[in-house]
KEZAMAR-749307 format. One record per residue: residue number from 1; residue in one letter; chain; x, y, z of N, C-alpha, C in turn. Coordinates in nm, 4 decimals, always signed. Example, Ala and Ser with C-alpha at 12.3 -4.5 7.8 and 13.67 -1.06 7.14 Angstrom:
2
ATOM   num   residu   chaine        n.u        n.v        n.w       ca.u       ca.v       ca.w        c.u        c.v        c.w
ATOM     1        a        A    +1.3190    -0.5690    +0.7800    +1.2300    -0.4500    +0.7800    +1.3200    -0.3300    +0.7800
ATOM     2        s        A    +1.2850    -0.2250    +0.7080    +1.3670    -0.1060    +0.7140    +1.2900    +0.0030    +0.7870
END
This chain:
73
ATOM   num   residu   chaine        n.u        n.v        n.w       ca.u       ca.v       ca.w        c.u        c.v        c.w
ATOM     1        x        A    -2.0652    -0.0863    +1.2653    -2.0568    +0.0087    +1.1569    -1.9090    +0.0470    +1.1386
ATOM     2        x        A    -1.8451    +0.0289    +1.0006    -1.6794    +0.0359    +0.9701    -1.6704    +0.2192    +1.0288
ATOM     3        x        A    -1.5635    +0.2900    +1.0243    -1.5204    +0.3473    +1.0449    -1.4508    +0.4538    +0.9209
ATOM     4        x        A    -1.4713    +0.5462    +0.8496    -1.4319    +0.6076    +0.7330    -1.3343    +0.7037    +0.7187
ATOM     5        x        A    -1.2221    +0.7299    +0.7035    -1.1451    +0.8080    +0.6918    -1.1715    +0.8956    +0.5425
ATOM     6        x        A    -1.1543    +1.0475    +0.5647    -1.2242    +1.1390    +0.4532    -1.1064    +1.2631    +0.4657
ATOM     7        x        A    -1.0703    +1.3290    +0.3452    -1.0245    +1.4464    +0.3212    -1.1286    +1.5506    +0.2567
ATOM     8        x        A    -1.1074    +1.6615    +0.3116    -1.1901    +1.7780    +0.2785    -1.1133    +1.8333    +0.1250
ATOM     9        x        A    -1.1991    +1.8834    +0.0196    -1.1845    +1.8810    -0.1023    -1.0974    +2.0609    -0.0436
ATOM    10        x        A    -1.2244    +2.1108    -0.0258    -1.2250    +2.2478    +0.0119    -1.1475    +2.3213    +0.1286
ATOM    11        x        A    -1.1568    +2.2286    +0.2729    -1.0443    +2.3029    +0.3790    -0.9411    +2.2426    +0.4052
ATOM    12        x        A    -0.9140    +2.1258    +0.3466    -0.8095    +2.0627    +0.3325    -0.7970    +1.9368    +0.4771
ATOM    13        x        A    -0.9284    +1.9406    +0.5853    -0.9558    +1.8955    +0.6983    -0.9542    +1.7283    +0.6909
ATOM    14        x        A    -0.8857    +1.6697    +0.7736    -0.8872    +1.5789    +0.7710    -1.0155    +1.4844    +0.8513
ATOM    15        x        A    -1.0550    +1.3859    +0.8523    -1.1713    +1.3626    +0.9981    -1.2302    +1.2136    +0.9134
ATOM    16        x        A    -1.2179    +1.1544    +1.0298    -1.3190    +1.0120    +1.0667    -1.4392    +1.0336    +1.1089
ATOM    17        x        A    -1.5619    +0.9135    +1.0047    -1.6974    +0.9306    +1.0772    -1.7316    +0.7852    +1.0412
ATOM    18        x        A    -1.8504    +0.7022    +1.1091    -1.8993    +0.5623    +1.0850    -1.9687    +0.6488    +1.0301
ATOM    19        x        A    -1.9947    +0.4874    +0.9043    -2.0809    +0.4886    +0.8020    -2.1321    +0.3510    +0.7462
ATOM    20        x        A    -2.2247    +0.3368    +0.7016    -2.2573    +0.2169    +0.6607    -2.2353    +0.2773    +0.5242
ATOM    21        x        A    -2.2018    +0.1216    +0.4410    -2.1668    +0.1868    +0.3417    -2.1809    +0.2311    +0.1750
ATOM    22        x        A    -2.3663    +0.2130    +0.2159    -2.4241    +0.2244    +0.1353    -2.4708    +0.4137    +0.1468
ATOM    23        x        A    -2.4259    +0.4851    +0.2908    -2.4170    +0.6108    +0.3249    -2.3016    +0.7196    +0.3351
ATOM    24        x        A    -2.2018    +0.6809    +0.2007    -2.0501    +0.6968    +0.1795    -2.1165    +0.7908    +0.1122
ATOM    25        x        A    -2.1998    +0.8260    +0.0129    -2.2402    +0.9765    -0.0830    -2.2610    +1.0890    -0.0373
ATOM    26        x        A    -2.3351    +1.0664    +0.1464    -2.3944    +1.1982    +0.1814    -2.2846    +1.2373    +0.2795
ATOM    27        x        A    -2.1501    +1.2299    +0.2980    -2.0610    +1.2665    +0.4129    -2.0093    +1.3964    +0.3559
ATOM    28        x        A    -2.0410    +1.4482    +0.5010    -2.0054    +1.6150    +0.5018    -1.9179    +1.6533    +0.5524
ATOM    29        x        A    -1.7990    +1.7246    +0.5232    -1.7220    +1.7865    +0.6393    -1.7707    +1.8408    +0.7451
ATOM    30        x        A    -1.7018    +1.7876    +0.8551    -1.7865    +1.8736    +1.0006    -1.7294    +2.0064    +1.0251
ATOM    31        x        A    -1.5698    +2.0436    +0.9433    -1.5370    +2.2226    +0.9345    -1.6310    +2.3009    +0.8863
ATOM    32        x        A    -1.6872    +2.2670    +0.7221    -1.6663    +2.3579    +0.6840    -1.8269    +2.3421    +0.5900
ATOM    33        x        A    -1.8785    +2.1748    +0.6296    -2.0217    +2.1250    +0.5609    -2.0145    +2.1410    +0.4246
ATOM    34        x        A    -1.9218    +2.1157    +0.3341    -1.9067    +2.0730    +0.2136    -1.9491    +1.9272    +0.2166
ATOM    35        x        A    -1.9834    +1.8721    +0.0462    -1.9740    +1.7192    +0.0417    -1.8625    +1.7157    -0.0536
ATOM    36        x        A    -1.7957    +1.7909    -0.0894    -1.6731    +1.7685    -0.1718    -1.5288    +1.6923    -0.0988
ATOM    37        x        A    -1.6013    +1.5828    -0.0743    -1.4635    +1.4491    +0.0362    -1.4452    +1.4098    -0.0597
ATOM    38        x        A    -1.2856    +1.3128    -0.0410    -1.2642    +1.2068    -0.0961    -1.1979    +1.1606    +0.0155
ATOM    39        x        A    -1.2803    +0.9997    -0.0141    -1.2130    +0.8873    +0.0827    -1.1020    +0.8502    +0.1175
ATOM    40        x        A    -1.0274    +0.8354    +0.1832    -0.8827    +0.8107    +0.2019    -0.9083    +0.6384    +0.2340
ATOM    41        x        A    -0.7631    +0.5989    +0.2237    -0.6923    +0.4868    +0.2463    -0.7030    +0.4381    +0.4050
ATOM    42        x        A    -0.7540    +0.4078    +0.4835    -0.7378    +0.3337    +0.5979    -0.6094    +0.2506    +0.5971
ATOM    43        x        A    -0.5576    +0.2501    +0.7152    -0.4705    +0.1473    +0.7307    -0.5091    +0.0764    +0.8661
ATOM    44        x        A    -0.5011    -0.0576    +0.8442    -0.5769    -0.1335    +0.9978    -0.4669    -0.2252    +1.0558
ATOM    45        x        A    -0.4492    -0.2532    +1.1081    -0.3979    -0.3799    +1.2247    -0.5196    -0.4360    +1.2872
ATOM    46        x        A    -0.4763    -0.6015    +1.2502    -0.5610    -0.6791    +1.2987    -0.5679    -0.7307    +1.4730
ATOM    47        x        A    -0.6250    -0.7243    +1.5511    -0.6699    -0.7181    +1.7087    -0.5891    -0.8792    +1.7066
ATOM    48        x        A    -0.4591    -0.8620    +1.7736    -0.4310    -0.9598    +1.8303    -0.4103    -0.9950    +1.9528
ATOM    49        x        A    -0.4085    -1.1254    +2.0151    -0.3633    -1.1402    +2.1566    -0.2587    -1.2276    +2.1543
ATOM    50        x        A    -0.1837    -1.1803    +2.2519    -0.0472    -1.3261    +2.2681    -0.0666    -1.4363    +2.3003
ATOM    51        x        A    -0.0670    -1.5797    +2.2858    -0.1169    -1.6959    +2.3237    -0.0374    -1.7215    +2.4566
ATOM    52        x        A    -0.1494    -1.7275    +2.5302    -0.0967    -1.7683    +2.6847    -0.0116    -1.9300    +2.6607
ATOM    53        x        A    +0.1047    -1.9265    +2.7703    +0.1566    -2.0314    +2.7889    +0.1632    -2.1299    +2.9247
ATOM    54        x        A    +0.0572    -2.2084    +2.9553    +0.0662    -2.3206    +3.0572    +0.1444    -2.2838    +3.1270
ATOM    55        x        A    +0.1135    -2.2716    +3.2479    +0.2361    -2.2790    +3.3686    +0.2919    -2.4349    +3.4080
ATOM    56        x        A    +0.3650    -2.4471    +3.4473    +0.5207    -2.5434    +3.3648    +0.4121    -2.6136    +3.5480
ATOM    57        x        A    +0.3820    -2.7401    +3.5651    +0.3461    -2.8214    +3.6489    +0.4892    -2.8331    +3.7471
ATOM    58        x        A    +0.4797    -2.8629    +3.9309    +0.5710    -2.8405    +3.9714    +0.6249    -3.0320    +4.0089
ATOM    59        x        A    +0.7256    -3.0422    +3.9711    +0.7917    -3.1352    +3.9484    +0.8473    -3.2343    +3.8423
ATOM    60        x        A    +0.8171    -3.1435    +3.7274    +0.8048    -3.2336    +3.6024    +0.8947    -3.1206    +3.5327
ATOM    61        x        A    +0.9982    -3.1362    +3.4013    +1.0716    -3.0865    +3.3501    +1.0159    -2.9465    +3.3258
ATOM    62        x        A    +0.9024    -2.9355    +3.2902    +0.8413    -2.7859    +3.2260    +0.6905    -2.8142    +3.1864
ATOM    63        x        A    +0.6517    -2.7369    +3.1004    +0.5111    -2.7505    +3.0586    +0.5019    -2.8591    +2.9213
ATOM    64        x        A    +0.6326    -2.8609    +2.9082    +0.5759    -2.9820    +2.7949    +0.6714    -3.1281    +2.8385
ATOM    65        x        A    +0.7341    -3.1168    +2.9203    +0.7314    -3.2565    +3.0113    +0.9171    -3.2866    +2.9677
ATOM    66        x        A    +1.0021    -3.1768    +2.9132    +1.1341    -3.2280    +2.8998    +1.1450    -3.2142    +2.9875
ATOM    67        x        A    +1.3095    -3.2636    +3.0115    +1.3818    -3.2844    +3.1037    +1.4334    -3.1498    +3.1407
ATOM    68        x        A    +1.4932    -3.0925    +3.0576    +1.6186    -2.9703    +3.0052    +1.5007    -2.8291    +3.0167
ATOM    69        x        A    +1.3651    -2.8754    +3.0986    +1.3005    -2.7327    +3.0612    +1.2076    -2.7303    +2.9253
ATOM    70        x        A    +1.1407    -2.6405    +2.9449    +1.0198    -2.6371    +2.8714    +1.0653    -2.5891    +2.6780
ATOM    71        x        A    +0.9752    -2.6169    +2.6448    +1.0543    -2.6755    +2.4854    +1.0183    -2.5539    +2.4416
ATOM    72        x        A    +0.8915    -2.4369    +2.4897    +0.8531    -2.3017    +2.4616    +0.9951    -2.2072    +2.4548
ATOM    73        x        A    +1.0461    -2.2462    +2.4901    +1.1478    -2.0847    +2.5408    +1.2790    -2.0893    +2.4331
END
C-alpha cells in the first residue's frame, strides 16, 4: 500500500498515511479530523544497491585478468 503525503486545509498539519488509492477521498487529519487535505507532492528515491565487485583471484593481474591491475578502479 503507497504511502500519502497530505496538508491540513484547516491546522495547517502536515502528516503521512497508507492508502490505497481508490481511499484518497476519505483522509482525515489525525490533529484536528477535518477532511479538508490536499495532497502534496511526494518526492522518492529509488532503493538502490552498489554492485558488488569480484574479489581480484590470487595470482592473476586482478579481477578482470590485466596485467597493470584490475580494469574496475
Amino acid at each position: 500500500m503507497p504511502m500519502y503525503e497530505f496538508l491540513c486545509k484547516s491546522c495547517r498539519e502536515e502528516f503521512r498515511t497508507l492508502r490505497r488509492y481508490d481511499e484518497l477521498d476519505s483522509v482525515r487529519c489525525p490533529s484536528c479530523g477535518t477532511e479538508k487535505v490536499a495532497r502534496l507532492l511526494s518526492v522518492t528515491a529509488p532503493a538502490r544497491s552498489e554492485p558488488s565487485a569480484p574479489a581480484c583471484p590470487a595470482g592473476k593481474g586482478g579481477c578482470c585478468d590485466f596485467p597493470e591491475g584490475c580494469c574496475r578502479n
